[in-house]
C-alpha positions as CSV (number, residue, x, y, z in Angstrom):
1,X,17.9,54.0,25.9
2,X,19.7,57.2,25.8
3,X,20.6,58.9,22.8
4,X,24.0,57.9,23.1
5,X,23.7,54.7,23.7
6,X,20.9,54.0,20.7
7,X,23.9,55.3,18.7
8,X,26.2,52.9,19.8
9,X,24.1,50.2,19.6
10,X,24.1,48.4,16.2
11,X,21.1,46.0,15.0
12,X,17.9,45.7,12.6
13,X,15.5,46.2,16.1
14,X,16.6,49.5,16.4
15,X,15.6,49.9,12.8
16,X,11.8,49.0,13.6
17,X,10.3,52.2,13.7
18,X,11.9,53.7,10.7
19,X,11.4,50.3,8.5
20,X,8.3,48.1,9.6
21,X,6.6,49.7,7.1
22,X,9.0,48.6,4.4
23,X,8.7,44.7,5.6
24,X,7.2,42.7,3.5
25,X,7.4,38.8,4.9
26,X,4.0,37.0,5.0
27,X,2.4,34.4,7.2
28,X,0.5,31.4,7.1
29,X,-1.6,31.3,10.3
30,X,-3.8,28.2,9.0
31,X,-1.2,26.4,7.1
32,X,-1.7,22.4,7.0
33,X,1.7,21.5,8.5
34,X,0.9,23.3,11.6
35,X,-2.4,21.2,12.4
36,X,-1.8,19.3,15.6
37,X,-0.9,15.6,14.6
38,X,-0.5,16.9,11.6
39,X,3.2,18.6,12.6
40,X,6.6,17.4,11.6
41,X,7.0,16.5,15.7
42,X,3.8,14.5,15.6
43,X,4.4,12.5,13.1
44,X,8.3,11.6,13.1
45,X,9.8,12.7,16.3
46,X,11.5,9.7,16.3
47,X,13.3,10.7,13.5
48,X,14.3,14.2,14.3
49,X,17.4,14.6,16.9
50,X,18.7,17.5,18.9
51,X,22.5,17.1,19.4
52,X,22.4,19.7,22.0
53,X,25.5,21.3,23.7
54,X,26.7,20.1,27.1
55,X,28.3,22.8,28.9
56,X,30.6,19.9,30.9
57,X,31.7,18.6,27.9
58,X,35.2,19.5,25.8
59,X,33.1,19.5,22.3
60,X,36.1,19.6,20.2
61,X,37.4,15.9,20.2
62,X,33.6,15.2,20.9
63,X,33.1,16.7,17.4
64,X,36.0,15.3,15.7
65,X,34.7,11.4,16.5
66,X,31.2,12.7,15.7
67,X,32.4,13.3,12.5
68,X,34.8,10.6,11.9
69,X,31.8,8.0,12.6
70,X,29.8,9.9,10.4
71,X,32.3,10.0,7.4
72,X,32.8,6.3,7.6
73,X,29.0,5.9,6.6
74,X,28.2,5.9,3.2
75,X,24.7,6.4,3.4
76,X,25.1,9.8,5.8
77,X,25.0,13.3,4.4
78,X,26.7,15.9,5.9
79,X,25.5,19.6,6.0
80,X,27.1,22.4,7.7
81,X,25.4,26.1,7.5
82,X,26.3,29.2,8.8
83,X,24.9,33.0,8.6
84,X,26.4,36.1,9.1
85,X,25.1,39.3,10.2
86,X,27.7,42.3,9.6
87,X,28.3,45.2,12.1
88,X,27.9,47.9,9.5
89,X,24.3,48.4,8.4
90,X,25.7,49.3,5.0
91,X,26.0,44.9,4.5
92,X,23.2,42.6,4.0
93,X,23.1,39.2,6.2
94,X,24.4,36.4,4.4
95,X,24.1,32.6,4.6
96,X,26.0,29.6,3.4
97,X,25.3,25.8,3.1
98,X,28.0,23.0,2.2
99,X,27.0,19.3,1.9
100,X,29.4,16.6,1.8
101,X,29.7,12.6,1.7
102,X,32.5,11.2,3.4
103,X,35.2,13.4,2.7
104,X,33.6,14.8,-0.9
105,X,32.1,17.9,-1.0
106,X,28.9,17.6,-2.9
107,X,27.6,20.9,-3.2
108,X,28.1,24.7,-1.8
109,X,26.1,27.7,-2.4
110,X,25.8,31.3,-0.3
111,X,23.6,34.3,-1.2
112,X,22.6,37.5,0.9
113,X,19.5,37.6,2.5
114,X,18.7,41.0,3.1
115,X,18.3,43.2,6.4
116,X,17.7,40.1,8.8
117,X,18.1,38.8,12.2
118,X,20.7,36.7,12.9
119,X,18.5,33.8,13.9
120,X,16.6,34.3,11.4
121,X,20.0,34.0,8.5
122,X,20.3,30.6,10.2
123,X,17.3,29.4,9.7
124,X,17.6,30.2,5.6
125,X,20.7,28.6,6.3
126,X,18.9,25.4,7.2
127,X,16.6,25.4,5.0
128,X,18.7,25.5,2.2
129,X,21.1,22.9,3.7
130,X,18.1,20.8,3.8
131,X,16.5,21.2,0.5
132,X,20.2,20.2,-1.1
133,X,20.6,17.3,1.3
134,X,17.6,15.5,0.3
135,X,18.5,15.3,-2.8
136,X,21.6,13.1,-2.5
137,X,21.0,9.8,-3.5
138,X,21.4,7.0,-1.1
139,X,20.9,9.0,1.8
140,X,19.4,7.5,4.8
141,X,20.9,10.2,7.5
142,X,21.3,13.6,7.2
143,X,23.8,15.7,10.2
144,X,23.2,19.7,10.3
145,X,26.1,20.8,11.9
146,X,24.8,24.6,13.1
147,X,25.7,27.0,15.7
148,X,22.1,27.9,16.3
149,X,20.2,25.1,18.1
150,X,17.6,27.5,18.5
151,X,17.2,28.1,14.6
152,X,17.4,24.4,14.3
153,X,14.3,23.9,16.5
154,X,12.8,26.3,14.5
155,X,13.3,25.1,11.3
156,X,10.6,22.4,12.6
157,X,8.1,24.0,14.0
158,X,5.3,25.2,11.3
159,X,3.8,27.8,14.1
160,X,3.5,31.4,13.5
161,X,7.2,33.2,14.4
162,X,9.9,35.2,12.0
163,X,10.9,33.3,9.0
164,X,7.9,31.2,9.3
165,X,8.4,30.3,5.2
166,X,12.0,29.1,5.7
167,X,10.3,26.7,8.4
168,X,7.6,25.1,6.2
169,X,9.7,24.7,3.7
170,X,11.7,22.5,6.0
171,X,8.9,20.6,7.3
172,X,7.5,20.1,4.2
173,X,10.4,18.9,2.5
174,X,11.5,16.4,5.3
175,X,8.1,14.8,5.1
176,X,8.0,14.0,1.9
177,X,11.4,12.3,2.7
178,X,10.2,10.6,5.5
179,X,7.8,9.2,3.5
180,X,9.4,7.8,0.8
181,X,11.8,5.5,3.4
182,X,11.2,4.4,6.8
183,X,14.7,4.6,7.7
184,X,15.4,8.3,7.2
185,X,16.1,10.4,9.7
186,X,17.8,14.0,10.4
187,X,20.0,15.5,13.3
188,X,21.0,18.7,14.3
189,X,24.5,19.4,15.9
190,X,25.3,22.0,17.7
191,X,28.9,23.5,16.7
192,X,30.1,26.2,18.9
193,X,31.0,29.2,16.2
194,X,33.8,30.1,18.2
195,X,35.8,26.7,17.7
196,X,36.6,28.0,14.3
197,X,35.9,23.8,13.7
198,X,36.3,21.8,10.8
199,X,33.9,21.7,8.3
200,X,31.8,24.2,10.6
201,X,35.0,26.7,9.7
202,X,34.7,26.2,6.5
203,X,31.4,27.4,6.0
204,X,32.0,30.5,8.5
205,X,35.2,31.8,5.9
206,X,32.9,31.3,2.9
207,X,29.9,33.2,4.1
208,X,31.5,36.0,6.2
209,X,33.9,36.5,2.1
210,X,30.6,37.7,1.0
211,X,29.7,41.0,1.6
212,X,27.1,42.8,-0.8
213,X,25.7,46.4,0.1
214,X,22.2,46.8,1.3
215,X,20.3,48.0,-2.0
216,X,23.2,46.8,-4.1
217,X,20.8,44.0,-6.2
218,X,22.7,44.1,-9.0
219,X,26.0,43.1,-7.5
220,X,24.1,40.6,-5.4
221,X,23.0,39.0,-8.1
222,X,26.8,39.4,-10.0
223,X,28.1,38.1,-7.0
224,X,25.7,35.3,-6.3
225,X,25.9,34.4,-10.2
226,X,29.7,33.3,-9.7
227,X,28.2,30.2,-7.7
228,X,28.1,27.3,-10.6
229,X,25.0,26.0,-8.6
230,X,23.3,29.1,-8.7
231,X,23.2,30.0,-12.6
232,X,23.0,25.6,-13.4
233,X,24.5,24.1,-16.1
234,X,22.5,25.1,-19.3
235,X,23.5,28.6,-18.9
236,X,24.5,30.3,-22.7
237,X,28.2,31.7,-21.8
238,X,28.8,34.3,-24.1
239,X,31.9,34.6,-26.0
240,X,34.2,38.1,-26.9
241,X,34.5,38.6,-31.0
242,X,37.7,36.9,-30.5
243,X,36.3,33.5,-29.2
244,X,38.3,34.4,-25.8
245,X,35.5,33.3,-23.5
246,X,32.8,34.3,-21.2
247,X,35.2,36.4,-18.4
248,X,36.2,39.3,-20.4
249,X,32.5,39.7,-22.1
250,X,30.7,42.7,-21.4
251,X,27.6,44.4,-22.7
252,X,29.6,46.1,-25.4
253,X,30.5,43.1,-26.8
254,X,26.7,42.1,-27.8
255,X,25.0,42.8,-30.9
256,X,22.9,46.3,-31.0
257,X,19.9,44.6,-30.9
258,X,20.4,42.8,-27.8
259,X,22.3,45.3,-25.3
């Protein structure tokens, strides 16, 4: 590329040279998962689906009965992800992951991950839309709805490749599911991003609302911290001199001793 067009062009690749050495993902070139016949795919390919996008087909209404037949079970989870990867490199990528029963939401939680690939935002995306899916109880079926069918395949396959973690985190946590009930299984749905749709929409408005300068860890963590599922339930709130709650409390506020 020309000068002038490495200035116009916006992503982490053209970072490479100035920040490989500042990279700090590992790899597991040995790990158990990816022994063949030992893999996810070996094992339960039966119970791993690829809802895959057919270019003839008007997805929309396709969608909207997927998801109406899917609602009407009680024993099917729902979980929708999305990640974002602003234009300015001044933003970190983000990701999202709602999970829902019927028409309940069940959980939601976002956080930033960094200077990342957008593939690579869905697949955390995934991961963590699995990891909270399993835990439902009386789940039998769990529905990704993604628009990255790539990430999706990713997310099981144990092999070496970028965000190889995210990936046996996946395939380790659906085979202990597996395991535990002969009737579980997972599919992946392709959701065109464009489509704006449903619950797919939902998560694309709450993940693109969070936008936390590269660098900025404090305010990610701030900002992450206003996610109830993030800081739990046995979090101490503190409380002003007044006794007017936890929003107005600042560092001032605390004893000398523990500022």
């Amino acid at each position: 590329m020309t000068p002038a067009v490495r200035g116009k062009v916006k992503s982490t690749v053209m970072e490479v040279d100035e920040c490989v050495h500042t990279l700090t993902e590992s790899f597991e070139p040995f790990a158990p998962e990816a022994r063949p016949g030992d893999r996810l795919l070996d094992r339960y390919a039966d119970r791993l689906h690829f809802n895959k996008r057919d270019p003839t087909q008007d997805r929309r209404p396709y969608l909207d009965e997927l998801i109406a037949r899917a609602r009407a079970d009680p024993l099917t989870v729902l979980a929708v992800t999305d990640g974002s990867v602003p234009q300015s490199n001044q933003y970190q990528a983000a990701l999202a992951a709602i999970i829902y029963k019927g028409h309940r939401e069940l959980k939601r939680t976002r956080y930033v991950s960094g200077r990342v690939t957008a593939p690579d935002a869905e697949l955390n995306a995934i991961s963590c839309a699995v990891r909270l899916a399993v835990k439902q109880a009386n789940c039998q079926h769990i529905m990704v709805f993604t628009d990255s069918m790539g990430s999706a395949h990713r997310a099981v396959d144990p092999g070496m490749h970028s965000g190889q973690a995210f990936s046996l985190s996946v395939c380790r946590t659906l085979q202990e599911w597996f395991e535990a009930d002969d009737l579980r299984r997972i599919t992946f749905v392709y959701v065109p991003s464009a489509l704006r749709w449903d619950i797919h929409g939902e998560a694309h408005k709450y993940v693109t609302n969070l936008k936390v300068r590269v660098g900025c860890l404090l305010d990610s963590w701030s900002s992450t911290f206003q996610d109830p599922s993030y800081h739990g339930s046995e979090f101490l709130e503190l409380q002003q001199p007044g006794g007017c709650g936890s929003s107005g409390g600042t560092i001032a506020d605390l004893p000398p001793g523990l500022r």
